[in-house]
N, C-alpha and C positions, 0 to 999 in steps of 0.2 A: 504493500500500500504506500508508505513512504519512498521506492522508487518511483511511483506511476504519479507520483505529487511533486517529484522535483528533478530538474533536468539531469540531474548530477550528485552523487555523494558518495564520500571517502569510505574506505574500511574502518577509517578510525574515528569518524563521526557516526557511523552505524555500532560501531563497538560502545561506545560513548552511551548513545543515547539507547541501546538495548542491554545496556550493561554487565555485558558480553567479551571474552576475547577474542584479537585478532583472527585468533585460528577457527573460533567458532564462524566467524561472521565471514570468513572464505568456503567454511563447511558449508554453509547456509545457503550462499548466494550456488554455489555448484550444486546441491540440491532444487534451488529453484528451477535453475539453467534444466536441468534432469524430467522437470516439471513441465517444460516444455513454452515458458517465459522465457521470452530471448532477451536476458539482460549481456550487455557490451560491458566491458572494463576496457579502461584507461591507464596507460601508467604517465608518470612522469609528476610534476609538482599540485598538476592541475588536476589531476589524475581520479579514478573512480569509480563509481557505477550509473548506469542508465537504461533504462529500458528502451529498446525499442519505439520511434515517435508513434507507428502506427498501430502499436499494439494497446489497447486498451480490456476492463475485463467487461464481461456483457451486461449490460443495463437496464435488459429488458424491454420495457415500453417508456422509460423516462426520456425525454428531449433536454438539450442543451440548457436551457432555460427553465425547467422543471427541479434538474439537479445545481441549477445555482440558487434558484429559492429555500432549497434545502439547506445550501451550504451560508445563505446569509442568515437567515434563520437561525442558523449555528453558533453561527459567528457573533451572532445579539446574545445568545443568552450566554456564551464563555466571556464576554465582555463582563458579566455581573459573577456567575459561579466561577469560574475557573478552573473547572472542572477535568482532571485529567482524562475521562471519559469521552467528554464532549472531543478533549483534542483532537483521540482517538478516531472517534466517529468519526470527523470532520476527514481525518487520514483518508477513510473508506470511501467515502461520501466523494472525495476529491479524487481517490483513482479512479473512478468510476467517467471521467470525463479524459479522454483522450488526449497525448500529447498535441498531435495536430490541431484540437481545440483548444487547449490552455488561453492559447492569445487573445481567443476570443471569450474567454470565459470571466478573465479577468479583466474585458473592457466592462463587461456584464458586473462585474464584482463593485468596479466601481460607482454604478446608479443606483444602487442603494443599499445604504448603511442603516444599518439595527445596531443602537447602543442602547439598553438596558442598564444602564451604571447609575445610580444616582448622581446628581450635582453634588460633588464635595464629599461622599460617603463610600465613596467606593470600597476601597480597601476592608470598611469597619461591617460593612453589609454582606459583604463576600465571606467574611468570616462567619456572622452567625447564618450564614444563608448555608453554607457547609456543614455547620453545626446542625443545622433544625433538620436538612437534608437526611443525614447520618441517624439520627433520631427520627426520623420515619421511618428508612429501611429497617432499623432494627426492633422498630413497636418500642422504644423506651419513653418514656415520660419526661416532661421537662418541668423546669421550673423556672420563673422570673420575676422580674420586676414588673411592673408595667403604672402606663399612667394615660389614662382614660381620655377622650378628648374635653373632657369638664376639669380638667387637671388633676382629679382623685386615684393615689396612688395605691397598691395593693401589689401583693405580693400573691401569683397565682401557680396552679401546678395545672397541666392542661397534656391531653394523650395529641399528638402532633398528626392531621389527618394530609393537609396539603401544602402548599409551597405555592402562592398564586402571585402572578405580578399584573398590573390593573393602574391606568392612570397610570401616575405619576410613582408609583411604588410597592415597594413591594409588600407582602400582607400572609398571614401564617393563618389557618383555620385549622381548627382542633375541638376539643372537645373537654370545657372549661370544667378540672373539679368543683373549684369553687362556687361558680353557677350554676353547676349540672345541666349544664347546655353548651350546644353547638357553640362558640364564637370566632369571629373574626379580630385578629390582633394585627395593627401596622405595625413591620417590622422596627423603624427606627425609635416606636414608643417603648420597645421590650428592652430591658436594663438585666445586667448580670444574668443571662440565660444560662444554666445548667442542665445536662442529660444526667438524668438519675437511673440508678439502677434497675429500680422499677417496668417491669414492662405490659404490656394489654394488648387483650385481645381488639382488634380494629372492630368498631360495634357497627352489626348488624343494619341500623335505620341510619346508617349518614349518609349525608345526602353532598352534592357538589357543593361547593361555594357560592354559586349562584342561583341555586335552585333552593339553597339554605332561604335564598332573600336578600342577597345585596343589594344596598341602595334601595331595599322598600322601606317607606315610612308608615306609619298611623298616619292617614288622611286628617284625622282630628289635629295631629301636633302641626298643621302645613296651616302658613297663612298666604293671603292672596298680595303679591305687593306689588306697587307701581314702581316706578323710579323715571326720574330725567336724568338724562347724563347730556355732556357737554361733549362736542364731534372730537376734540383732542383728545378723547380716549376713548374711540372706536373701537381702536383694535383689541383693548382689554376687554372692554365690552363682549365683543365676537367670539375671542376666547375662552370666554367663562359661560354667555345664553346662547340659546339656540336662534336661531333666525325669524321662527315664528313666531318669540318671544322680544322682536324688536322691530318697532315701528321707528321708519327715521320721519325725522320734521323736516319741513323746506329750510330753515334754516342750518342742519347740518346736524341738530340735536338729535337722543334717542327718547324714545318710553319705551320701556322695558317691563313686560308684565310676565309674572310667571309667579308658579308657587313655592314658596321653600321656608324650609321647617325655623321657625325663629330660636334659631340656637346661638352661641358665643362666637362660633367658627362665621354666621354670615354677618353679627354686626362689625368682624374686623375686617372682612369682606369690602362690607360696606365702605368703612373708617378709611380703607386702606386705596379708595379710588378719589378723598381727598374732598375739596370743595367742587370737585368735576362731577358728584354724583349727589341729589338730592332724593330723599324720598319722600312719597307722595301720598302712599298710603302703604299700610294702616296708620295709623294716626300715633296708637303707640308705639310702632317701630320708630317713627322720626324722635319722638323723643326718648327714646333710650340712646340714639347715635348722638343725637344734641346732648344728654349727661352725660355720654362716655366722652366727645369731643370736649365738654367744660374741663372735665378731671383731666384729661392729656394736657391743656393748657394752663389748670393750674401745678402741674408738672414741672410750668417753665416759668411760672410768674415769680 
């Protein structure tokens, strides 16, 4: 797999990264050769192995284009896990596509990019994201910190069901002792994660992630709200509603009608578009942004 992915490589770069001797990794390659892979050697500085340009292995019904979606795919998610696995795959995945296509495959590679990495977290998320991984193949239990999106902190044990990335991040669903239910935890809210000894049976009635209910609310907690916003931040606008949720004005303004749940997370929402956005109704959302806007400003008096 690793010759059918690279034009050229060493005995001692194959030794290397198979962690192998010389002699084995000559055993090997005349084994293949035996095999009926017509791999060439090289000598000299530059020297090595290579396959055959026109020899590729059979791929069945996949097209050129098929098997690069797979491999960008790949390539997003070892961007967050790191995954020695994935590298692996990616090996397969890539012999799979013929020398005489490489040049083409990687003009292909180039139009589009999947990063999955958080901003700023990469490193710290890859670690428990390896962690919680580990802890679902093996059915063991975890334990953590966590801190709720109303900022109440608790210390929870939860049997580990999935590994979901969604938006902007990533998100663990399990199966909360504490609450004797299903829940969904964001990964960067989880503090001091531990895999405990402990291990369980994966229970009978769990359901996916999204069929658990993400993102359903109580209709009762939703209120109805207008808003105006000012054209100089359109584009945050569009970002965050949907289109049928935005009526533009002739003069360049929005209203913005849509429903959503009056919690903590939308009056910083709110706060956080500035004097560029007013709200119009309900009546007591404006004045909960107008308290919270006094107390920021006596902040700074």
């Amino acid at each position: 797999m690793l010759l059918l992915n690279r034009r050229r490589i060493s005995a001692k770069e194959l030794s290397e990264r198979f962690e192998v001797s010389l002699r084995t990794v000559y055993r090997d390659v005349e084994a293949i050769n035996q095999a009926g892979i017509p791999i060439v050697s090289f000598a000299g500085l530059s020297g090595g192995y290579e396959i055959m340009d026109q020899y590729r292995l059979e791929r069945q019904f996949l097209s050129l284009e098929e098997l690069q979606s797979i491999i960008v795919g790949l390539k997003g998610i070892r961007s967050t896990v790191g995954d020695q696995e994935i590298g692996n795959l990616l090996d397969k995945v890539g012999a799979l596509v013929a020398k005489s296509e490489q040049n083409t495959a990687a003009r292909l590679d180039d139009q589009l990019i999947i990063d999955m990495n958080p901003w700023r977290r990469g490193g710290e998320d890859k670690e428990k994201l390896n962690m919680l991984r580990s802890a679902i193949k093996e059915s063991r239990q975890i334990s953590f910190q966590y801190i709720s999106s109303q900022s109440e902190q608790s210390i929870r044990t939860a049997e580990p069901m999935s590994i979901v990335a969604k938006g902007f991040g990533w998100y663990l669903y399990g199966y909360c002792l504490l609450r004797q239910d299903f829940r969904i935890f964001r990964l960067n809210r989880m503090k001091e994660i531990e895999v405990l000894p402990e291990t369980f049976e994966r229970r009978a009635e769990v359901k996916e992630p999204f069929q658990y209910g993400w993102g359903k609310r109580d209709p009762s907690t939703l209120i109805n709200m207008v808003l105006h916003a000012q054209q100089s931040i359109q584009a945050q606008i569009e970002d965050y509603f949907q289109p049928q949720q935005i009526a533009y004005q002739t003069d360049g303004s929005m209203i913005i009608t849509a429903r959503q749940p009056d919690e903590p997370w939308l009056h910083s929402l709110l706060l956080g578009y500035g004097p560029s956005v007013r709200v119009l109704e309900p009546a007591h959302l404006a004045v909960t942004i107008k308290e919270k806007a006094k107390k920021i400003v006596q902040l700074y008096s």
